[in-house]
Structure formats: C-alpha cells, structure tokens
C-alpha positions in Angstrom: -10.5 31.6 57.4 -6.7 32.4 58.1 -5.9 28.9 56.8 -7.7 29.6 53.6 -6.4 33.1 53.6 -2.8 31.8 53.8 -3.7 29.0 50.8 -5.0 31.2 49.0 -2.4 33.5 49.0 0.4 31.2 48.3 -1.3 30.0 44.9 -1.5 33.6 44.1 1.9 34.5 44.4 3.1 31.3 43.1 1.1 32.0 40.0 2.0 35.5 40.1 6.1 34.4 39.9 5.4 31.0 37.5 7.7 31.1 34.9 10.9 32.7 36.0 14.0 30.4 35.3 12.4 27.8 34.0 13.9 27.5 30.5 17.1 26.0 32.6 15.5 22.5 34.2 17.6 20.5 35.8 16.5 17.3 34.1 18.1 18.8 30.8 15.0 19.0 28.5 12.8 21.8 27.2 10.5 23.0 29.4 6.4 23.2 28.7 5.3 26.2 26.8 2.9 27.9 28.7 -0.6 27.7 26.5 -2.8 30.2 25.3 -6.4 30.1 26.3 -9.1 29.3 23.7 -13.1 28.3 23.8 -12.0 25.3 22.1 -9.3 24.2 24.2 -11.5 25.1 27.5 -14.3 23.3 26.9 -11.9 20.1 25.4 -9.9 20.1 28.7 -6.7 20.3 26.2 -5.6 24.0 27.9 -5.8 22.4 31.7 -3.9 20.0 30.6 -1.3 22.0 29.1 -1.6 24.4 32.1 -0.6 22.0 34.5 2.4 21.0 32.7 3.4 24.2 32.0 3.0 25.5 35.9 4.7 21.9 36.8 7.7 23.3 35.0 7.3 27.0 35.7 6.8 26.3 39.4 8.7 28.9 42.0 11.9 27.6 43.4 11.1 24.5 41.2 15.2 23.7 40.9 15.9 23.7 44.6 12.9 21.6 45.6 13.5 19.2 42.7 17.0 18.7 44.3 16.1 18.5 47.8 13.6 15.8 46.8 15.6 13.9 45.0 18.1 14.0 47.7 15.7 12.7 50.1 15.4 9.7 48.0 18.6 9.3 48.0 18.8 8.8 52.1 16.2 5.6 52.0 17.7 3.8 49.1 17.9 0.1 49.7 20.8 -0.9 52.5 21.9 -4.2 50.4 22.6 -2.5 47.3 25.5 -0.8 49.0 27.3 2.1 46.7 24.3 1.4 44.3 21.1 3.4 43.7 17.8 2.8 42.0 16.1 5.6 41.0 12.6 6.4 39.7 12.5 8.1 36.0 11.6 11.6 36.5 7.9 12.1 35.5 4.4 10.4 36.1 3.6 7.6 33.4 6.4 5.2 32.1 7.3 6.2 28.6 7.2 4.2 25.3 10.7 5.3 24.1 9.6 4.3 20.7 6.5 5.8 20.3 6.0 9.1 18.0 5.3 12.2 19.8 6.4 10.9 23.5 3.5 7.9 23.6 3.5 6.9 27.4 1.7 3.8 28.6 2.5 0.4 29.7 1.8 -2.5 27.0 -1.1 -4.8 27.3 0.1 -8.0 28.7 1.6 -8.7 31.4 5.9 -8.1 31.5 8.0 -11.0 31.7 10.4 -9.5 33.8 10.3 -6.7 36.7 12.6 -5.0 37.8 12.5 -5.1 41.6 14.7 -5.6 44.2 13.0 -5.9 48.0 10.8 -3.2 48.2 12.6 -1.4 45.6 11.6 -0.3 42.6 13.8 1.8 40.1 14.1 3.1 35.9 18.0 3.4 36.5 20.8 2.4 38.4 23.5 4.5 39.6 26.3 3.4 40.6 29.5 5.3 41.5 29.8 8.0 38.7 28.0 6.3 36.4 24.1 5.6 35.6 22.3 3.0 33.3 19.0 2.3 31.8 17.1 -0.9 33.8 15.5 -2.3 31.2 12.5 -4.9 30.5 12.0 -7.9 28.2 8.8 -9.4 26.4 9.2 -12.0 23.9 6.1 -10.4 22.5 7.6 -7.1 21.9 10.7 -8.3 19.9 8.2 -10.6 17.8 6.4 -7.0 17.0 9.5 -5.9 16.0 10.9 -8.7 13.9 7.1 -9.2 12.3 7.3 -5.3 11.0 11.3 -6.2 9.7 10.1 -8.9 7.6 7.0 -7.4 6.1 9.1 -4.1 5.0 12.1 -6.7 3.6 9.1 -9.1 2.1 8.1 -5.6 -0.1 11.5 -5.0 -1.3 13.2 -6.4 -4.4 15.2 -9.8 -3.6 18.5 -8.2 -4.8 18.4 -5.8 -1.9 20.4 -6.8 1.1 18.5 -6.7 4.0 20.4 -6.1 7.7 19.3 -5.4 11.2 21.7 -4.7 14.4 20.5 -4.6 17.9 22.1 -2.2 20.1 23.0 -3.1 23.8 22.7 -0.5 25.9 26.0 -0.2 29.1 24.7 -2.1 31.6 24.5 -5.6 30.0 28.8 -5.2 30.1 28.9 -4.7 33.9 30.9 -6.7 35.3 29.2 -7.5 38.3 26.2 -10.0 38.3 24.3 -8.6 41.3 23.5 -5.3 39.3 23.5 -6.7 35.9 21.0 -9.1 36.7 18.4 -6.2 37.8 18.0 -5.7 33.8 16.9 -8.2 31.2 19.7 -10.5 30.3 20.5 -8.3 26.8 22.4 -11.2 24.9 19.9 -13.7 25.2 17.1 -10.8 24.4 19.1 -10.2 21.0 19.0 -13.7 19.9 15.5 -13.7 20.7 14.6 -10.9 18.4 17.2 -11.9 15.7 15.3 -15.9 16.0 12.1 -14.0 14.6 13.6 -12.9 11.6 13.6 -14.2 8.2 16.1 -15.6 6.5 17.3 -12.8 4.2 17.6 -10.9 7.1 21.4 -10.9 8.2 22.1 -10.5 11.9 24.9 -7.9 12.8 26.1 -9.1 16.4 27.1 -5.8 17.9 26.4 -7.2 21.2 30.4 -9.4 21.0 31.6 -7.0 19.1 31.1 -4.1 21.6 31.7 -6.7 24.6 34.9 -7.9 23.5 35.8 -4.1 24.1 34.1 -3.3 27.4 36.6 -2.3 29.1 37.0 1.0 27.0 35.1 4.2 27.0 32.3 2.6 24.9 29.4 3.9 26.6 28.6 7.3 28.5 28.4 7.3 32.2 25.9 10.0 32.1 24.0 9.4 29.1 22.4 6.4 27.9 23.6 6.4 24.2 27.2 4.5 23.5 30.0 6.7 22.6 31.5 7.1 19.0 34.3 4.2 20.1 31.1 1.9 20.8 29.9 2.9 17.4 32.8 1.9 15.8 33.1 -1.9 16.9 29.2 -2.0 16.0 30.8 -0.4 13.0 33.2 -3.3 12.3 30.6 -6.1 13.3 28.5 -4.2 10.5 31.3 -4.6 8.5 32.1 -8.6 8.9 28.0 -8.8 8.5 28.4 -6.9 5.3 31.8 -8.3 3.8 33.5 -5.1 3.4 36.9 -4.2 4.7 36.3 -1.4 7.8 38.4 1.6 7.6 40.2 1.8 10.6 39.7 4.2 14.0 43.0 6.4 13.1 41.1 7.4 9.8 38.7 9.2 11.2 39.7 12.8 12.5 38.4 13.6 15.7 37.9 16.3 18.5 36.4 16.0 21.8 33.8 18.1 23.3 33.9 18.0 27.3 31.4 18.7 29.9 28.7 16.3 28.9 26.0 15.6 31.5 23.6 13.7 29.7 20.0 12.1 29.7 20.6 9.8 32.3 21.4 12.6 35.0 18.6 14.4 34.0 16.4 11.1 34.8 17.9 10.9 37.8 19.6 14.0 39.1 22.4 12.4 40.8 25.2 14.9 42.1 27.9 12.2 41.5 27.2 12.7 37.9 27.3 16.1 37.3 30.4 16.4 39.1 32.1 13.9 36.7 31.0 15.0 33.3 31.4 12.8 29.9 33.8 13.5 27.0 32.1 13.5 23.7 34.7 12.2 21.5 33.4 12.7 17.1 34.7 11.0 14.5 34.6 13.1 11.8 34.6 11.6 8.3 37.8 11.3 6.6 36.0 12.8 3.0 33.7 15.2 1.9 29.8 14.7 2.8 27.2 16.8 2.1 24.0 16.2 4.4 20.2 17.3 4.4 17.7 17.0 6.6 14.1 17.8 7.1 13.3 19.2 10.5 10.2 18.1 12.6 7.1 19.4 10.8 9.2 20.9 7.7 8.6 20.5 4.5 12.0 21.6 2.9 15.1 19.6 3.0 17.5 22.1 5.1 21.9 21.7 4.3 23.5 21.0 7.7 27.1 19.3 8.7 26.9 15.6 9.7 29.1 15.8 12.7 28.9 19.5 13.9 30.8 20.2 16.9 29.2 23.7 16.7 27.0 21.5 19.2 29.7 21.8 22.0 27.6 24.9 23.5 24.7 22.7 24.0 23.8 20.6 26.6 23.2 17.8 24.2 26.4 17.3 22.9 25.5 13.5 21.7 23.9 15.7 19.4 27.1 16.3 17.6 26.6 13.1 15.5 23.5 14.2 12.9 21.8 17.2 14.7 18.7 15.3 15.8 16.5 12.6 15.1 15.2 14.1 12.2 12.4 12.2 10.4 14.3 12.0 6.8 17.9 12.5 5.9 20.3 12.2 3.1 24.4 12.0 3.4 26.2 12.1 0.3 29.5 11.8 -0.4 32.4 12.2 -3.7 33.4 9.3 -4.8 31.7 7.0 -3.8 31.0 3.9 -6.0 27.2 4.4 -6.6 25.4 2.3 -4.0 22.8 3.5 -2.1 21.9 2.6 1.8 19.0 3.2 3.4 18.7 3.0 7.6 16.1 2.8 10.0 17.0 4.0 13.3 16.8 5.4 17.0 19.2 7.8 17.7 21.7 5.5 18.5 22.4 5.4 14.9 23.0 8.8 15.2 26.4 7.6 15.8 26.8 4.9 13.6 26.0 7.3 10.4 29.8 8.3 9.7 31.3 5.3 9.5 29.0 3.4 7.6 28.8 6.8 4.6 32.4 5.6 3.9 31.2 2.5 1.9 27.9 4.3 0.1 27.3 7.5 -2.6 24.2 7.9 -0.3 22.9 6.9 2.8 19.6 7.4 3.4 18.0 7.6 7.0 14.6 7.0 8.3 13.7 7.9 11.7 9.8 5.9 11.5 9.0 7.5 14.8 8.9 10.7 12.9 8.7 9.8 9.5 5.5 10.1 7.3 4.9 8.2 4.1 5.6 4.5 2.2 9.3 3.6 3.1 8.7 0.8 0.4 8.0 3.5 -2.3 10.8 5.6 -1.3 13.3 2.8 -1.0 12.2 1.7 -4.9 12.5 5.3 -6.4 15.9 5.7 -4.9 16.9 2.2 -5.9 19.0 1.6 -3.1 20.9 -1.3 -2.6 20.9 -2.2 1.1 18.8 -1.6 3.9 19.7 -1.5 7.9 17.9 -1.4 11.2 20.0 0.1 13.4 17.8 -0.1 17.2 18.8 -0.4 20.5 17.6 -2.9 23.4 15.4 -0.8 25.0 13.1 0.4 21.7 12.5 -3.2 20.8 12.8 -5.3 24.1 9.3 -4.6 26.2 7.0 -1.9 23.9 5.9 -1.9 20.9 5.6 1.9 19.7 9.0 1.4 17.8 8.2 -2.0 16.0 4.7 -0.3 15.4 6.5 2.9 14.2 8.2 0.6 11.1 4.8 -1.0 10.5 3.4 2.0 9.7 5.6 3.5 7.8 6.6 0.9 5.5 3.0 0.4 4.0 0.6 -1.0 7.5 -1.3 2.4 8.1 1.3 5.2 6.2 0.5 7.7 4.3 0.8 8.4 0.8 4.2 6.5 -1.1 5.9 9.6 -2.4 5.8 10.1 -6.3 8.5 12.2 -7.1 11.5 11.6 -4.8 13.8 14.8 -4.1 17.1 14.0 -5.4 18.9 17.3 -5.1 19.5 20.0 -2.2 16.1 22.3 -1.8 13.7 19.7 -2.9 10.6 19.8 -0.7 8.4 17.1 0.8 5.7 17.9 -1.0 7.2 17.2 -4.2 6.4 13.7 -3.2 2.6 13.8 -2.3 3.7 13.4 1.5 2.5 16.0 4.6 4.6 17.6 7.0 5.1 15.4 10.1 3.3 17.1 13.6 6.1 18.7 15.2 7.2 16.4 18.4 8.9 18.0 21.5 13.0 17.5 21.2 14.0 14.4 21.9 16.2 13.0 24.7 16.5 9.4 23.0 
C-alpha cells in the first residue's frame, strides 16, 4: 500500500506541475498544446491521444532528463566508429519528411538499404561539431517521384520549360568513405531519379555543382538544410541548365545572423553542437521584390519580406530565406522582362528563391505538402513560362509522401482548379473556388 501510495503520489504532483517550461524544448520545436476535453474526443480516443503528447512535452524536469538520457547514449556508442556518433531521431515512429501534416510510417516494401553498423542503429551521424542526415534509398520511391513530375509536365503546354533539381544533402561530400558510406550513395540516387524522367524534363546537376565546392561553408553543421553559398552553386547549375548568364555572389548584399543551432541538434541533442553554433549568411536581392504569402490554413494572401533577417531573434534562423514553407507564394519584382516561374519545393528551396527572382517578373512557389488545389489550372491562368522542382535527397530517395504530395496536387486526387487566380496584393483564396489548407504544426524541414 506504501508502494502504491508513493506511485500515486508522484503522478499527482507530476500532473499537478505539467506544463511549466515547456514552451523552451530542447529539440527546438513547438511544443504540444495541451487539449481540451470534449464527449466527442473522449469517446474517439483523439483527447488521450493528444494528452499524452501534450504531458510528454509538459513533463516535470523534462529538459534535464532529456539530457541526461541522451548523454547516456552517448557513453555506449559503437567503439569502431571512433570520434563518430549515431544517434536515434528524437521521437517514436520514423517520419515521412514529405508527407502533409507530419505523416509518420515506414513505406510498404521492403528498403533497399539500411543503415546499420554492428549492432548499431542511427537517423544521424555526428561527428566532431557537425551532424548529418543518414539517409535511405528505394528505386521505388524516386520512380513515385519522377512518375508524379511527368504527369504534371504531360498537362502543361509544350512551350513551357519543364526543370527538376535534386538536392544533396552534406553528407554525401564527406570526405571520408567509412562514414559516407553509412548513407545511400547520393550521386548515383540522383541519376536514378533523373533516368525516370521524360524527356522534356531538363536535369539540373546540383549534385557537381555543389561538390566541386565542398570544401566551403555550403552546408550547416547543425542543421540539415545547405547554406545560402550551397544555394548559389545549385543556383548557377540552374543557370547552365537554363542558359541564362548567373549574376554573380558579390551582387547579392548580405548580412549574417549568428548563433544558429539548428534541426539537426534538436534530433540529436549533442553538446558539441550547441557549443559551436552556425552562421546564417542571407543573400539579399540586389532589386526591389515584393512578396505574398498565404499562411497555413489562411485564406488571404499576407505582404511579407523575402529574406527577413527580423528572423535573427528566432531559433530558426534558416527561416530568414521565405518565412516558412508556406503553401502558396508569389515574389515579384520591377523590371523584370515578363516571364513567369513557377517552383515546386521543400524548404530547401527556401534558399534558392532569391537568386533565381533575378531572371523572372514573378516566381511563383508551390509547397504541394501544404498546397490545396489543381497546380495545372493555376500554372495555365498565370501563363507561366517555366516550371522547377526544386527537392532534396531525402523527400524523394525512400518515401513517397512527397512524390504523392505533387500527384495530388497537380490533378491525381486535388481539389478544385482555381477559377479566378489572385493577381494583386489582398486577393483571397477563395476568389479561386479553393479551401483553406488544415493548419500543420511548424515545420522543421
């Protein structure tokens, strides 16, 4: 009886103290709202649910013991990987990094690659100061992907150029083969997906455009996304693709924002990391742009800065570039010579957006995780000239949520094709017979 007595008291005052200092998590993301109870969400199991996620989060002295734990990983890493670390992604199931609304789940068949060492098992590698995404390859997935980039440039008009550009992510520049070769061979993954596509579709090759520069700060060591420098070679390899002259680096203005501990320590919460913080370098275009956005579940298009380094007082300063991974947005710019673009990306086009407004009136931008309604119809009414899919390695390479993501929005399972397109600041989503998206949680990716 004093054993339960001494149970139950600890779940009390653990209940009874829930919630204080959890809005600063370690794994720097948003922590669960805590739910309100309803008949409805009782007796659907959809309030237990959000309970537990919410306490998980709200848990006392939650910080310290998710430090201590990871720490105690840290002691029985693996002997022969020496300075090097794998570490498991924060969290239960793997997630889809592609799917709308956080989808979680491991694909159907059978991967064609592990990543396992020995008895190890790890999401990330960290080594020295620096982490990187481990990531998977199924020829299955990139044929997904390349099958839903052919159907949406099969619905367009011939005259439209038609472009896709895979982004490798850091570790597929390492220099040593023991640790590269825990990840799917990136360059050979790249040409498998680009072998899928059609003809029409030109191949930018980011991958030896980035790689003849590796040995500059091209990537973050504490986030997974490249930096504005990688963005610019994938830039220039857009450019060669494109046959258009790149402006070069020392036209773009810049300032740097410092202390910038990103995704990839809050996956794996190494103190290496967040002693040596990042450097978030933006390049600023070098003319006017205006920029609109709709937010996540919004209805209005809302005026905002392109590259904002307001963002330097958030934790998220990759953030900088575009704001977030907003499902539709619009960059315009003076002067321009009255061709239109319109991109499909991850947020590692985030990046990418400024340098590629300099040769387009407008660039349009798609995120299809988020996006609701007929890309098709959208890309006809705005008659724009070009199309590009700007995705990294680790959207395309081993799910599907992503590829599926395109397929849906341009005409396999959308909504509505919008009738009358906004063309003008304050215009409103449901000017073009399309719903407000479900709002997702913010995104880390």
């Amino acid at each position: 009886m004093a054993f339960i007595a001494l149970l139950a008291a600890g779940a009390i005052l653990s209940l009874l103290l829930a919630g204080r200092g959890a809005g600063d998590l370690r794994e720097n993301r948003t922590s669960a709202p805590r739910p309100e109870p309803a008949v409805g969400t009782w007796l659907s199991g959809e309030f237990s649910a959000a309970f537990e996620a919410w306490f998980a989060d709200a848990f006392p002295f939650r910080a310290a013991l998710v430090a201590a734990g990871a720490a105690i990983e840290r002691l029985h890493g693996p002997a022969s990987l020496g300075r090097a670390e794998l570490v498991r992604a924060r969290g239960a199931a793997p997630e889809d990094p592609g799917a709308a609304l956080g989808g979680t789940g491991e694909p159907g068949d059978d991967p064609v690659e592990l990543i396992e060492t020995g008895k190890a098992f790890g999401d990330f590698l960290v080594l020295g100061d620096r982490a990187m995404e481990l990531l998977r390859f199924r020829q299955g997935a990139v044929d997904v992907w390349a099958d839903a980039v052919n159907a949406f440039s099969r619905r367009l008009d011939p005259s439209v150029e038609v472009r896709a550009l895979v982004a490798p992510s850091s570790i597929a520049f390492l220099d040593d083969e023991r640790y590269r070769s825990l990840s799917a061979d990136q360059a050979s993954g790249i040409r498998a997906a680009y072998a899928g596509l059609d003809p029409r579709v030109d191949r930018v090759d980011a991958h030896s455009a980035i790689g003849s520069h590796s040995g500059e700060y091209v990537y973050f060591r504490t986030d997974h996304h490249w930096t504005g420098l990688g963005a610019f070679y994938a830039y220039r390899a857009w450019c060669a693709a494109a046959g258009v002259v790149p402006l070069p680096l020392d036209a773009f203005p810049t300032r740097d924002l410092s202390g910038f501990v990103g995704t990839l320590y809050g996956k794996t919460l190494n103190p290496r990391l967040k002693a040596n913080p990042d450097t978030v370098r933006l390049f600023e275009p070098p003319f006017e742009t205006s920029f609109e956005f709709l937010r996540h579940g919004g209805a209005a298009f809302v005026s905002g800065r392109l590259v904002d380094p307001a963002r330097a007082d958030s934790w998220n300063k990759y953030l900088a570039y575009f704001g977030d991974d907003w499902p539709l947005a619009v960059v315009r710019r003076e002067g321009g010579d009255g061709r239109k673009l319109l991109v499909f990306k991850d947020s590692y086009g985030n990046a990418l957006i400024p340098f590629l407004a300099a040769h387009f009136s407008e660039v349009h931008v798609i995120d299809p995780r988020h996006f609701q309604g007929d890309a098709a119809a959208y890309a006809r009414t705005r008659a724009v000239d070009e199309v590009l899919f700007v995705n990294s390695f680790a959207v395309i390479s081993y799910y599907t949520g992503f590829a599926g993501n395109i397929a849906r929005v341009t005409g396999a399972g959308g909504a509505a094709p919008p009738t009358t397109p906004p063309a003008e600041p304050g215009s409103t989503l449901a000017s073009e017979g399309e719903g407000p998206a479900p709002a997702p949680p913010s995104p880390d990716a």
